[in-house]
Backbone as CSV, one residue per row, in Angstrom:
resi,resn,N_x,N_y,N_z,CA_x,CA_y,CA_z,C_x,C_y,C_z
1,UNK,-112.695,-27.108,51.947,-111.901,-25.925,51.579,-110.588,-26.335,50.920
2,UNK,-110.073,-27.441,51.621,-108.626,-27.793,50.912,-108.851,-28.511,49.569
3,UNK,-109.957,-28.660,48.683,-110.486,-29.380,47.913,-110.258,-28.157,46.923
4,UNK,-110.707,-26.908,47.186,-111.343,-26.303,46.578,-109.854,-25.198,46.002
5,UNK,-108.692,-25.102,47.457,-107.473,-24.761,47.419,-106.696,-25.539,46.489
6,UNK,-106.864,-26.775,46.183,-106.307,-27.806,45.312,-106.699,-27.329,43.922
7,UNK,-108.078,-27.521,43.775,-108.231,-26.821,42.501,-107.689,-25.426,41.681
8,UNK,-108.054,-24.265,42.494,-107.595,-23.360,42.484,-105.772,-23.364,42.063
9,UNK,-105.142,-23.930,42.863,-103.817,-24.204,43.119,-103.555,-24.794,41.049
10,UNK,-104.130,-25.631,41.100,-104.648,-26.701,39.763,-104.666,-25.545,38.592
11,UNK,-105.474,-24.807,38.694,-105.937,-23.701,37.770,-104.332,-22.380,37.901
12,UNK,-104.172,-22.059,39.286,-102.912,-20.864,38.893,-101.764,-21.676,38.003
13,UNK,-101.380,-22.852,38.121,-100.121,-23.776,37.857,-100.613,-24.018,36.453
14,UNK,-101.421,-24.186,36.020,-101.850,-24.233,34.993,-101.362,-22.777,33.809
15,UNK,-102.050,-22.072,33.933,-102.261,-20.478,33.823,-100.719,-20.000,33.669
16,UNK,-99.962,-20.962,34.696,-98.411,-20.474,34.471,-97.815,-21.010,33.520
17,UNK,-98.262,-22.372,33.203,-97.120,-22.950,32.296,-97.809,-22.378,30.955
18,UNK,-99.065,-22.314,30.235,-99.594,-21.700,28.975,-98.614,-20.368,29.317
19,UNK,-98.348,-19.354,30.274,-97.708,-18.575,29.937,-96.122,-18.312,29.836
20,UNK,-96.118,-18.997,30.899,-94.488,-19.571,30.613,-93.795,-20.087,29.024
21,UNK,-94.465,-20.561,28.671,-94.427,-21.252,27.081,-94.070,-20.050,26.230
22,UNK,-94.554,-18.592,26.846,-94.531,-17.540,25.847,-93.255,-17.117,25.864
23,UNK,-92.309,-17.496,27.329,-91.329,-16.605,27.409,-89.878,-17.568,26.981
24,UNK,-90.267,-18.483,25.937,-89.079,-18.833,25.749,-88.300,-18.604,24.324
25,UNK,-89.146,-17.934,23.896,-88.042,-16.605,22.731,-87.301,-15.468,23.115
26,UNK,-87.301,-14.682,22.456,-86.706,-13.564,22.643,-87.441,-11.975,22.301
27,UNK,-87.465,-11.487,22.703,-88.641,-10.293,22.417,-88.149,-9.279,21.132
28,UNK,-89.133,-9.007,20.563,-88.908,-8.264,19.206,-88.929,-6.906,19.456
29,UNK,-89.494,-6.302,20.666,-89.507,-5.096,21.119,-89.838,-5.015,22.692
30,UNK,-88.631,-3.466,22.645,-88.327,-3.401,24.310,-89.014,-1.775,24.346
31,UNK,-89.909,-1.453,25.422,-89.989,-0.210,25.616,-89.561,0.484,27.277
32,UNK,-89.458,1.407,27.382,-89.205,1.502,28.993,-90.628,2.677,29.712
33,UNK,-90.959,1.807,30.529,-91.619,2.119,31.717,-90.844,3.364,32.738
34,UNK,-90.035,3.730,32.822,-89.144,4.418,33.360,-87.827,4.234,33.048
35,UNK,-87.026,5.020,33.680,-85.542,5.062,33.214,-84.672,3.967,32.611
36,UNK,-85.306,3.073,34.123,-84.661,1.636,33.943,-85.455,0.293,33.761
37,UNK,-87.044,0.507,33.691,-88.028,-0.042,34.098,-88.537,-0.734,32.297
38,UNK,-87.919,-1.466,32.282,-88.996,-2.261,30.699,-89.604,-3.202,30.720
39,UNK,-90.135,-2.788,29.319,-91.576,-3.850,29.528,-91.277,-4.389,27.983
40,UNK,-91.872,-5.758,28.203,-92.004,-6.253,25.931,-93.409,-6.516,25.763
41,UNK,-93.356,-6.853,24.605,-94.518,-7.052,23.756,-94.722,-8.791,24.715
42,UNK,-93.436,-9.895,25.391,-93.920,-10.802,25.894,-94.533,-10.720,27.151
43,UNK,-94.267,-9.678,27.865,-94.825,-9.474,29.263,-95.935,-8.970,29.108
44,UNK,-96.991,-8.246,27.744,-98.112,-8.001,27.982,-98.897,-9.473,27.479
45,UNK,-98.152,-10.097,26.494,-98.586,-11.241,25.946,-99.403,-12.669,27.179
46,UNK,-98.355,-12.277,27.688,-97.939,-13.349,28.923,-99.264,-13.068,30.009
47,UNK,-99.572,-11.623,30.329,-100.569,-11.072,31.577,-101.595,-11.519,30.330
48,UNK,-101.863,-11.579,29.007,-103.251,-11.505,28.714,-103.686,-12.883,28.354
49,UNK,-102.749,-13.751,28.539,-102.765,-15.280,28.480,-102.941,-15.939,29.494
50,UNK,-102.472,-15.557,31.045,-103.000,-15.844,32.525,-104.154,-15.326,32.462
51,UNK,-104.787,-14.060,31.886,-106.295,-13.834,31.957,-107.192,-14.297,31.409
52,UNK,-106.895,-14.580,30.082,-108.068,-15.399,29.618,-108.004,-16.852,30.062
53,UNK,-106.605,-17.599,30.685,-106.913,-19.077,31.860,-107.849,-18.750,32.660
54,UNK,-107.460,-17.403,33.350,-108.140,-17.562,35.081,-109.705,-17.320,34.749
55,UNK,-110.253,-16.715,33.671,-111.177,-15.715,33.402,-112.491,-17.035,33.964
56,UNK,-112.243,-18.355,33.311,-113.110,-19.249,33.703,-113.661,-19.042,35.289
57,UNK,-112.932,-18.398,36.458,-113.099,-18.842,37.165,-113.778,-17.614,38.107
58,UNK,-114.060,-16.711,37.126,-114.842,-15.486,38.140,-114.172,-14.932,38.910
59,UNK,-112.722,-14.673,39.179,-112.389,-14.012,40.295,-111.656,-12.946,39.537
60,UNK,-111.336,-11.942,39.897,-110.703,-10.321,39.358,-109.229,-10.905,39.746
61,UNK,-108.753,-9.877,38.568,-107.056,-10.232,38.210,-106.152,-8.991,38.480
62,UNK,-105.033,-8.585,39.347,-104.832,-7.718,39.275,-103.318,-8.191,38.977
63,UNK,-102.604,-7.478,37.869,-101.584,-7.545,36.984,-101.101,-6.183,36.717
64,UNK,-99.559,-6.880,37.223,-98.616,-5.582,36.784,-98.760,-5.147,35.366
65,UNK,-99.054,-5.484,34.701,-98.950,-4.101,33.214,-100.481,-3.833,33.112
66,UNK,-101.746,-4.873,33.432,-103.012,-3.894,33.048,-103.639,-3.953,34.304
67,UNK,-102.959,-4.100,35.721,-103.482,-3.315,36.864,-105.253,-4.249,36.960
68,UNK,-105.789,-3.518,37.688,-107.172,-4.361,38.364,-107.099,-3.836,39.621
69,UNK,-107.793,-4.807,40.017,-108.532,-4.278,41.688,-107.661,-4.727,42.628
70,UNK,-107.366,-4.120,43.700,-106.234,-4.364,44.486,-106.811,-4.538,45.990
71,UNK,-108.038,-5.130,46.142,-108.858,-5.600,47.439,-109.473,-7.004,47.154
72,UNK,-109.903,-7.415,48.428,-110.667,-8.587,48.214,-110.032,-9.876,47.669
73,UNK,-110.474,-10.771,47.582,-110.243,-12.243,46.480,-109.839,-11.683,45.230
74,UNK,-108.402,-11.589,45.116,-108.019,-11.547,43.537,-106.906,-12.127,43.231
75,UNK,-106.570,-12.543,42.306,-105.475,-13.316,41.516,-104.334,-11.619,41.452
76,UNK,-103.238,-12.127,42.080,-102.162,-11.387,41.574,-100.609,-11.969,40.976
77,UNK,-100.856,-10.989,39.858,-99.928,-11.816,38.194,-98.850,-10.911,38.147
78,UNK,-98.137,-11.314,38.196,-96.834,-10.941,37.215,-96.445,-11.800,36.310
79,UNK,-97.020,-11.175,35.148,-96.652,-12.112,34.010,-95.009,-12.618,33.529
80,UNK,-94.134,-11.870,33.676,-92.644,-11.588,33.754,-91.858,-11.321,34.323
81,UNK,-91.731,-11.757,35.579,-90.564,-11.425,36.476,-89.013,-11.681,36.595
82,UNK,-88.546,-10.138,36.241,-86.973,-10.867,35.652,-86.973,-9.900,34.150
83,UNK,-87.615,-9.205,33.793,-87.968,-8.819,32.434,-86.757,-8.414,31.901
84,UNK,-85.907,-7.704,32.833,-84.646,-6.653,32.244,-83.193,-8.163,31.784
85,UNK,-83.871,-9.357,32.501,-83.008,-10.466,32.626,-83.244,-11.283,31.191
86,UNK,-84.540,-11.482,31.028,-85.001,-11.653,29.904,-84.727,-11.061,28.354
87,UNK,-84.510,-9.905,28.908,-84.371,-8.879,27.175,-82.912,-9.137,26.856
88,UNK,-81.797,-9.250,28.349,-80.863,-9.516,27.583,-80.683,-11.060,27.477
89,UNK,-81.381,-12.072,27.500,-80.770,-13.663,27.370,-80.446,-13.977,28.459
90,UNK,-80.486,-13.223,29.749,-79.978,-13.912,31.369,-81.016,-14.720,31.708
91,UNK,-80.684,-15.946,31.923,-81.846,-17.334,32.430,-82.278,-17.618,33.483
92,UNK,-82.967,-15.991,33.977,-83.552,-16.105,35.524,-84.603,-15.482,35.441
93,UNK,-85.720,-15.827,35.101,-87.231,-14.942,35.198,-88.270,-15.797,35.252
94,UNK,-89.228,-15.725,35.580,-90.542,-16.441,35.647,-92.013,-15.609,35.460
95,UNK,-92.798,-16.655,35.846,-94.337,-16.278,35.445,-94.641,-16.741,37.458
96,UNK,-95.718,-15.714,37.996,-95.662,-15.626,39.219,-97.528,-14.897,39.411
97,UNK,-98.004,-16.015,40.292,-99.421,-15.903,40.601,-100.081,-16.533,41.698
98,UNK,-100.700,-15.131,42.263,-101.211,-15.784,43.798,-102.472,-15.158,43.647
99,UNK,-103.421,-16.128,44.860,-104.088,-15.685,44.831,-104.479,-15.050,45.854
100,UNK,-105.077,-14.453,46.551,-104.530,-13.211,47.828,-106.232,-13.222,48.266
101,UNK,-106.720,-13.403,49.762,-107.903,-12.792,49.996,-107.340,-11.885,51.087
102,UNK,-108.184,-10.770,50.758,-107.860,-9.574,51.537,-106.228,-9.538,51.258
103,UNK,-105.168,-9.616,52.392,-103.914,-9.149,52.471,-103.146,-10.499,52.799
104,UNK,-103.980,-11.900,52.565,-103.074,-12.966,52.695,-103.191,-13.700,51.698
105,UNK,-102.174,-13.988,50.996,-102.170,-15.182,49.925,-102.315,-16.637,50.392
106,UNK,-102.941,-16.849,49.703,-103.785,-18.574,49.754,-103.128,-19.753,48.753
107,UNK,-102.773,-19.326,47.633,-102.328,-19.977,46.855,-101.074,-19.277,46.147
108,UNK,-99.910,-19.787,45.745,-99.269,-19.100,45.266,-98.546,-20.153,43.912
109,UNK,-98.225,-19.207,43.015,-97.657,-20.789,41.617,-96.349,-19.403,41.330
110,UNK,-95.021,-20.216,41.358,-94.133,-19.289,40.722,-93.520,-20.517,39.132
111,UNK,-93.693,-20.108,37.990,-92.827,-21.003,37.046,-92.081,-20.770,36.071
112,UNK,-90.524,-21.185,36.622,-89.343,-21.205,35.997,-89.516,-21.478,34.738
113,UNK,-89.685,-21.015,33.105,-89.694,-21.988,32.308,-88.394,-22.081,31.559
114,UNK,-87.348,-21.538,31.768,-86.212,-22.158,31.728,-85.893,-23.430,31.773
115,UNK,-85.929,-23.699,33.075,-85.594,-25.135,33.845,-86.573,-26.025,34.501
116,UNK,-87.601,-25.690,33.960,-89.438,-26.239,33.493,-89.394,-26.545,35.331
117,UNK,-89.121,-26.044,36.257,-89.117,-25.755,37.331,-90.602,-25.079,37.930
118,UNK,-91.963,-25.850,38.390,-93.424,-25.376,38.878,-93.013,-25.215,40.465
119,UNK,-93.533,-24.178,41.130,-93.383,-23.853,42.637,-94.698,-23.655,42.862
120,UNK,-95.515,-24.804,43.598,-96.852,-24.303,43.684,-96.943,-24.792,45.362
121,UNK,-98.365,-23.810,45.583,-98.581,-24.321,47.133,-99.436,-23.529,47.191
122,UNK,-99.876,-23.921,48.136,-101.376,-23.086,49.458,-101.751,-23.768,50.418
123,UNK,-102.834,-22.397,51.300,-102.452,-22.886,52.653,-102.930,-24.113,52.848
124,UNK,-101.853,-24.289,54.207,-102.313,-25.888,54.629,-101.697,-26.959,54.042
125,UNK,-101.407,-26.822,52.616,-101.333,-28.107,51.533,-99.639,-27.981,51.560
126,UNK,-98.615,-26.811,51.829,-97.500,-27.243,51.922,-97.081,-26.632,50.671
127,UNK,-95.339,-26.401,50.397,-94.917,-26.096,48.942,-94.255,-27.335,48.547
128,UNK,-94.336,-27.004,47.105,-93.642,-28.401,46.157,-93.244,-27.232,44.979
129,UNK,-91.915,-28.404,44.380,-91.361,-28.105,43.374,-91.866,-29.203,41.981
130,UNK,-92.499,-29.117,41.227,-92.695,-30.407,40.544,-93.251,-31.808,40.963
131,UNK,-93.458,-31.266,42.457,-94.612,-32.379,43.131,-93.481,-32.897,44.240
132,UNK,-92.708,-32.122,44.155,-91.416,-32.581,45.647,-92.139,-31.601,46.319
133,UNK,-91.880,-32.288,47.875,-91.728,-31.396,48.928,-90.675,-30.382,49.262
134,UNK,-91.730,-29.384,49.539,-90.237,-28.064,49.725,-89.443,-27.750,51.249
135,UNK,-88.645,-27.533,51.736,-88.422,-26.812,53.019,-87.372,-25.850,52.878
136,UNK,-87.634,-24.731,53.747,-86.710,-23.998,53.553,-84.970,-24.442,54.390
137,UNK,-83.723,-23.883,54.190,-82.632,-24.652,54.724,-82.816,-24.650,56.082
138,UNK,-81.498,-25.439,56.867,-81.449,-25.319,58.230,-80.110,-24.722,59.100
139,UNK,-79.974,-23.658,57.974,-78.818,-22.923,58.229,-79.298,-21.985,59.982
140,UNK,-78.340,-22.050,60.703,-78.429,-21.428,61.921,-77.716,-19.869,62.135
141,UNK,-76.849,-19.776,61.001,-76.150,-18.447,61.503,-75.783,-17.670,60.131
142,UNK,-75.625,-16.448,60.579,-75.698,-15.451,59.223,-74.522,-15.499,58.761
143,UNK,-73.136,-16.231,59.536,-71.898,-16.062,58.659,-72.072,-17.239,58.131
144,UNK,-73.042,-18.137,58.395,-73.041,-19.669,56.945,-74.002,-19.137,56.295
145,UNK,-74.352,-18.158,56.092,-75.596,-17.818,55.078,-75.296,-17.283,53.958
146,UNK,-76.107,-18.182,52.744,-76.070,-17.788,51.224,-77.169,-16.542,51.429
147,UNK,-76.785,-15.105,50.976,-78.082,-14.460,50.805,-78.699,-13.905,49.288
148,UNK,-79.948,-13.583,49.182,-79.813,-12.900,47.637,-80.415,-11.597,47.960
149,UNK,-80.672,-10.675,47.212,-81.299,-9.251,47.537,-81.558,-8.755,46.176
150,UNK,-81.460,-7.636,45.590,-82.072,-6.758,44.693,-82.193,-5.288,45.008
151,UNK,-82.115,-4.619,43.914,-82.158,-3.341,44.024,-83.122,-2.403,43.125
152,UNK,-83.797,-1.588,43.974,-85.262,-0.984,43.222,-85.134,-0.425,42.067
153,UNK,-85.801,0.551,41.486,-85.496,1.132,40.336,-85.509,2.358,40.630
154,UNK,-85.476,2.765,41.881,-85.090,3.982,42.305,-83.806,4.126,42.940
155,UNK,-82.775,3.181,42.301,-81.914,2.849,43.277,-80.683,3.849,42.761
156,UNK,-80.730,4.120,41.802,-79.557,5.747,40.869,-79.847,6.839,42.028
157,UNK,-81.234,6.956,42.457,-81.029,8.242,43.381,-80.776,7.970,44.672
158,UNK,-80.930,6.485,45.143,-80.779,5.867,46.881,-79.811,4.706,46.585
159,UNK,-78.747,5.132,45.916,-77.699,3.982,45.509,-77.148,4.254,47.321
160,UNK,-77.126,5.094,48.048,-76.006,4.623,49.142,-76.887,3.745,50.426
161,UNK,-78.351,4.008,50.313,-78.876,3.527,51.303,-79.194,2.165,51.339
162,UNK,-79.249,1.421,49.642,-79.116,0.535,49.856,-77.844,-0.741,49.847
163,UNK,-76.369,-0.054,49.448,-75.220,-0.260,49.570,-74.794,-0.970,51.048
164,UNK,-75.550,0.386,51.622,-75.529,-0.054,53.254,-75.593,-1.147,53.883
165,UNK,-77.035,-1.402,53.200,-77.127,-3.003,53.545,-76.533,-4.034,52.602
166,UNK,-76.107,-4.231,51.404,-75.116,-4.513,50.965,-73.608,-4.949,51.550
167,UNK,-73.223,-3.658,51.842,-71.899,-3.688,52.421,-71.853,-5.117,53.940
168,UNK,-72.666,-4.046,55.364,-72.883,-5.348,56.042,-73.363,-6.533,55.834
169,UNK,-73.766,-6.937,54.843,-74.025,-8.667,54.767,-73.089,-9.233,53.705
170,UNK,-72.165,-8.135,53.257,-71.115,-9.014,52.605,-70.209,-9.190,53.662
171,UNK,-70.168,-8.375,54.329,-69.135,-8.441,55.969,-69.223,-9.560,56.669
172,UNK,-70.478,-9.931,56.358,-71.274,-10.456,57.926,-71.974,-12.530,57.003
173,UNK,-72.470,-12.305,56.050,-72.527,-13.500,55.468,-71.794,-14.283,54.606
174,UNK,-71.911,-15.270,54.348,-70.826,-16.237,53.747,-70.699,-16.099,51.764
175,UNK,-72.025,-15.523,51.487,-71.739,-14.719,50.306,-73.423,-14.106,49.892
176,UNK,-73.471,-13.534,49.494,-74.518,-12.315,48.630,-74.559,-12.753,46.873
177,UNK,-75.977,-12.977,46.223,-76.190,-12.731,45.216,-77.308,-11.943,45.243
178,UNK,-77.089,-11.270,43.429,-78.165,-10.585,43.391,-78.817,-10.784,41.985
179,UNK,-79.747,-11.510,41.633,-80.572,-12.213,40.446,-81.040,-11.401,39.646
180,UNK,-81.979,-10.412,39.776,-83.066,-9.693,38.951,-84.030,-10.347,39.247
181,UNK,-84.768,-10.996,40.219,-85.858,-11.435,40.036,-86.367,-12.051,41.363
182,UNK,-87.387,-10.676,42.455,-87.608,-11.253,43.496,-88.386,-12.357,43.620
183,UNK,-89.493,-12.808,43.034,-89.922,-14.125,43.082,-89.219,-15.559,42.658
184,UNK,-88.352,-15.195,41.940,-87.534,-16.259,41.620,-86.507,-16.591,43.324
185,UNK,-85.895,-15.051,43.770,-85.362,-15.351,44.781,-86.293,-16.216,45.999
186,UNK,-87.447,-15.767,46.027,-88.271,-16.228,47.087,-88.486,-17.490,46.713
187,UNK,-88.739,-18.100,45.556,-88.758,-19.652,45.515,-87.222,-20.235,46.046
188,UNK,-86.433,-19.659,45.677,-85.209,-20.518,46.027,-84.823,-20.135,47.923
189,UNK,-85.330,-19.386,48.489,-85.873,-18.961,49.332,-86.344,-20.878,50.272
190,UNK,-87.790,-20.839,49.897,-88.426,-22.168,49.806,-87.939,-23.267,49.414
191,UNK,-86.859,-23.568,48.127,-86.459,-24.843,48.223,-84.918,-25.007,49.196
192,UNK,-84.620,-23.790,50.038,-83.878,-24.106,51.081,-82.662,-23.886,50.305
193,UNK,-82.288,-23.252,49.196,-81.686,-23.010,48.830,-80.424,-22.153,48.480
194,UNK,-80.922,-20.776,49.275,-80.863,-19.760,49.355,-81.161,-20.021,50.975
195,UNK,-80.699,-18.635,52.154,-81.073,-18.571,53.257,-81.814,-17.772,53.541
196,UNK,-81.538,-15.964,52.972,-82.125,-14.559,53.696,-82.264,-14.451,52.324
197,UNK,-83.567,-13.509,52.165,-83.398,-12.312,50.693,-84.339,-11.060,51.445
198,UNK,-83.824,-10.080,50.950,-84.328,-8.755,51.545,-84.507,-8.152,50.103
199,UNK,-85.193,-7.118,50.178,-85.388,-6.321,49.135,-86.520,-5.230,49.366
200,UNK,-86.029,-3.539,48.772,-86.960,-2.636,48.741,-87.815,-2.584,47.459
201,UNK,-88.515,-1.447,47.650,-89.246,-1.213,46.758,-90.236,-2.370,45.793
202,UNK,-90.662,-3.026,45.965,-91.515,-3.815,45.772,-92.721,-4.342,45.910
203,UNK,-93.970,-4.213,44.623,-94.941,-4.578,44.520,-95.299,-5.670,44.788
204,UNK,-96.952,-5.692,45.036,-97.532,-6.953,45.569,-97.180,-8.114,44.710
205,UNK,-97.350,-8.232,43.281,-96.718,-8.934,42.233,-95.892,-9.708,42.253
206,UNK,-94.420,-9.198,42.758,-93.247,-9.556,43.358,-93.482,-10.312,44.206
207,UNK,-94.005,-10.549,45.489,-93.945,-11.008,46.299,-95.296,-12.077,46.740
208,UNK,-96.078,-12.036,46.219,-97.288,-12.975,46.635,-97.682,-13.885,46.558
209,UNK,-96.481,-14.773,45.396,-96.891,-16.088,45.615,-95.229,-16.652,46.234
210,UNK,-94.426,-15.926,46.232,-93.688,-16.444,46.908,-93.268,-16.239,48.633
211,UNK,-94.165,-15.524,48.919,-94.723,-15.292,50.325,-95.289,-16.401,51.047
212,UNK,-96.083,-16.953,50.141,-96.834,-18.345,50.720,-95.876,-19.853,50.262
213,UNK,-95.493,-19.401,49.263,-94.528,-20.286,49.345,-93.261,-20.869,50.709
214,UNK,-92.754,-19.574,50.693,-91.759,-19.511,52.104,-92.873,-19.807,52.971
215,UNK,-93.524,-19.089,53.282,-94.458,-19.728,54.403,-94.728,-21.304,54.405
216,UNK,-95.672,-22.129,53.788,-95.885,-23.146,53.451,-94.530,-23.832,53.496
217,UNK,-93.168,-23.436,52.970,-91.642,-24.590,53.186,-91.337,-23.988,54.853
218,UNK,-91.842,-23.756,55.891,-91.546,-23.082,56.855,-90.632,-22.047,57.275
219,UNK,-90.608,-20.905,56.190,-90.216,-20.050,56.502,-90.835,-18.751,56.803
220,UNK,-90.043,-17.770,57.123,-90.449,-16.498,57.464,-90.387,-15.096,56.950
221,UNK,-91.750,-15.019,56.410,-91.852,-13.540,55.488,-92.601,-12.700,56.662
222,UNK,-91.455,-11.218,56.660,-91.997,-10.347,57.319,-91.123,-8.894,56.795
223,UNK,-91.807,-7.448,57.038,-91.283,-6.533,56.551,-89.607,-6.506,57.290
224,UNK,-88.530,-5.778,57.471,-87.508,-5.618,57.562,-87.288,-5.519,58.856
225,UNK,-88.593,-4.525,59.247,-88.768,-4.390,60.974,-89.214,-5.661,61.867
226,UNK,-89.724,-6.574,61.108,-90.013,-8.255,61.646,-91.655,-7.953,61.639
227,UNK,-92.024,-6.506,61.020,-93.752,-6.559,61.269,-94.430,-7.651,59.983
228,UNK,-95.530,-7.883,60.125,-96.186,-8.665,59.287,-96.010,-8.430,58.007
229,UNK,-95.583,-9.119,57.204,-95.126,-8.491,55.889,-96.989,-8.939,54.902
230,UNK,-97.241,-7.964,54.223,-98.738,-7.900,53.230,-98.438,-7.485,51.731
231,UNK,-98.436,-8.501,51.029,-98.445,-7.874,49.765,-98.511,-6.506,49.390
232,UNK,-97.524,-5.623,48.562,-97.707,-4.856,48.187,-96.464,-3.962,49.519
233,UNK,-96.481,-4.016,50.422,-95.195,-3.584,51.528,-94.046,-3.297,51.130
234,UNK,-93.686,-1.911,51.155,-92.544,-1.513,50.311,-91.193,-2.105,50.492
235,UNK,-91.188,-3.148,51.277,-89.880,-3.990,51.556,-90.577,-5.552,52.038
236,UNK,-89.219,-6.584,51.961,-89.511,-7.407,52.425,-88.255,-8.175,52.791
237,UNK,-88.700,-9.053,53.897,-87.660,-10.037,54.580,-88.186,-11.350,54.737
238,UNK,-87.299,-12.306,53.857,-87.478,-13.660,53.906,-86.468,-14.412,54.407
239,UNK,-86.400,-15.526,55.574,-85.531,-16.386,55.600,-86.346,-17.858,56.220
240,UNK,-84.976,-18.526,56.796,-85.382,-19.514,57.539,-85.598,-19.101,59.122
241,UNK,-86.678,-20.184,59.823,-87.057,-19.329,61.126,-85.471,-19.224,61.857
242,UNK,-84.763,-20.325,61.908,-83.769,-19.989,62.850,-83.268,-18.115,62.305
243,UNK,-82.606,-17.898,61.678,-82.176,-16.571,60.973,-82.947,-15.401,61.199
244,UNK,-84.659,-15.706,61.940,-85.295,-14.413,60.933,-84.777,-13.552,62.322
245,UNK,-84.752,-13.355,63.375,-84.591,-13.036,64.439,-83.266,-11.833,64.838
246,UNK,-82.334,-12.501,63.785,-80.802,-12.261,63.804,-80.472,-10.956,62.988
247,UNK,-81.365,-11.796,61.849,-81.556,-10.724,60.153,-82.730,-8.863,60.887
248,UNK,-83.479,-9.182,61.366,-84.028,-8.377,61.987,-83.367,-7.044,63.049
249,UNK,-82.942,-7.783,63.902,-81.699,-7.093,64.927,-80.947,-6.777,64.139
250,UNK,-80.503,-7.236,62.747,-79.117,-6.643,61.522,-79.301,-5.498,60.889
251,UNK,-80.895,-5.682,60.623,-81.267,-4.565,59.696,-81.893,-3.532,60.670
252,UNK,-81.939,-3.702,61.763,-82.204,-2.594,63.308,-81.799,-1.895,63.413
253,UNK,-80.454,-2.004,63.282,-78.915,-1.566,63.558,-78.390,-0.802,62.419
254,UNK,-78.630,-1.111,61.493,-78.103,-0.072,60.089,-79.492,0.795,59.811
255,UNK,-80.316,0.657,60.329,-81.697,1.857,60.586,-81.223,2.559,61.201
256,UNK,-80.954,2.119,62.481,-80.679,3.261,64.000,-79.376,3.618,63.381
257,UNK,-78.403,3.551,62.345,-76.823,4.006,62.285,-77.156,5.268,61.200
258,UNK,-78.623,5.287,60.649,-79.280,6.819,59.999,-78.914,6.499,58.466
259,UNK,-78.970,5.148,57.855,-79.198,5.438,56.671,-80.376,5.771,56.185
């Protein structure tokens, strides 16, 4: 099985860098998906260039711009993560692909092509950056904690609820960023880099190969409430194990205070 995870692993990392390669221009056209929500001509480019890689391999693709089957053994793509970061020249987005049976990811590839930065892993086999070993930090307490987060695209009409949590972890941690780009956060997440990242509203896409990632550098992905976090879960909570415990009881507490 770990033979077969290797390969696989072999084939998503692959699949990323042919598409990664696409995103290092600049896009000739921007359209919007919603208010705030865009898409380019490279992010469909990008999903139809991971499909015809993976296509060799018989398994169904499910991708944020042309969607697929959302059960079973399937490859889940985000061809562009970071897109709104991308259109303007900000140097934080990637190409992001897992492969998921049922509701657990097995393999996950996130790649930076900025900073030609590969995040690959699956189970068992551990995460690596470029063939380093990953771990997440060994930060013990939330006032030494770097955190990152994000904000949905519904966030103009729930700007105060998620402020909320905002506000207390600028109170409460040693500083807060916020990227545009939850898989990017979740790799840095994994190279221990970063401590906590929380974030609403978010698709399976977002989160599925850097789920196994944190997992695999020994960390801890779970929804906000500390329940099992599953691709596609309209929130998520990543840290290191010491933290996840703390971060949990944090975000308890600004629930029960009725935001």
């Amino acid at each position: 099985m770990s033979r077969d995870l290797e390969m696989l692993l072999g084939a998503g990392a692959e699949a990323a860098r042919r598409a990664g390669a696409l995103l290092r221009g600049r896009p000739a056209s921007v359209r919007h998906k919603g208010a705030i929500d865009l898409v380019t001509e490279i992010d469909l480019a990008s999903e139809a260039c991971i499909r015809e890689a993976l296509a060799p391999l018989g398994i169904p693709v499910q991708g944020e711009e042309e969607g697929g089957v959302a059960e079973g053994t399937r490859w889940v793509v985000d061809p562009l993560d970071g897109t709104t970061n991308f259109v303007h020249g900000y140097p934080f987005y990637c190409v992001s692909i897992a492969l998921v049976e049922g509701e657990t990811p097995v393999v996950g590839v996130i790649y930076d092509p900025v900073r030609d930065h590969l995040y690959g892993g699956a189970s068992g086999l551990g995460a690596h950056r470029n063939g380093e070993r990953l771990e997440v930090s060994g930060c013990r307490t939330i006032g030494e904690a770097l955190c990152v987060t994000g904000f949905p695209y519904d966030r103009r009409e729930r700007a105060q609820v998620y402020l909320a949590y905002v506000e207390r972890m600028i109170r409460q941690s040693q500083g807060l960023r916020r990227s545009g780009s939850a898989a990017m956060d979740m790799a840095t997440i994994a190279a221990g880099q970063v401590d906590v990242f929380w974030e609403f509203g978010l698709k399976a896409w977002d989160t599925a190969a850097g789920q196994l990632l944190v997992s695999e550098a020994g960390g801890v992905v779970s929804r906000l409430s500390g329940a099992p976090h599953i691709p596609g879960a309209p929130e998520v909570l990543a840290t290191n194990p010491w933290l996840h415990e703390a971060m949990v009881a944090l975000f308890a507490d600004l629930a029960s205070a009725g935001d």
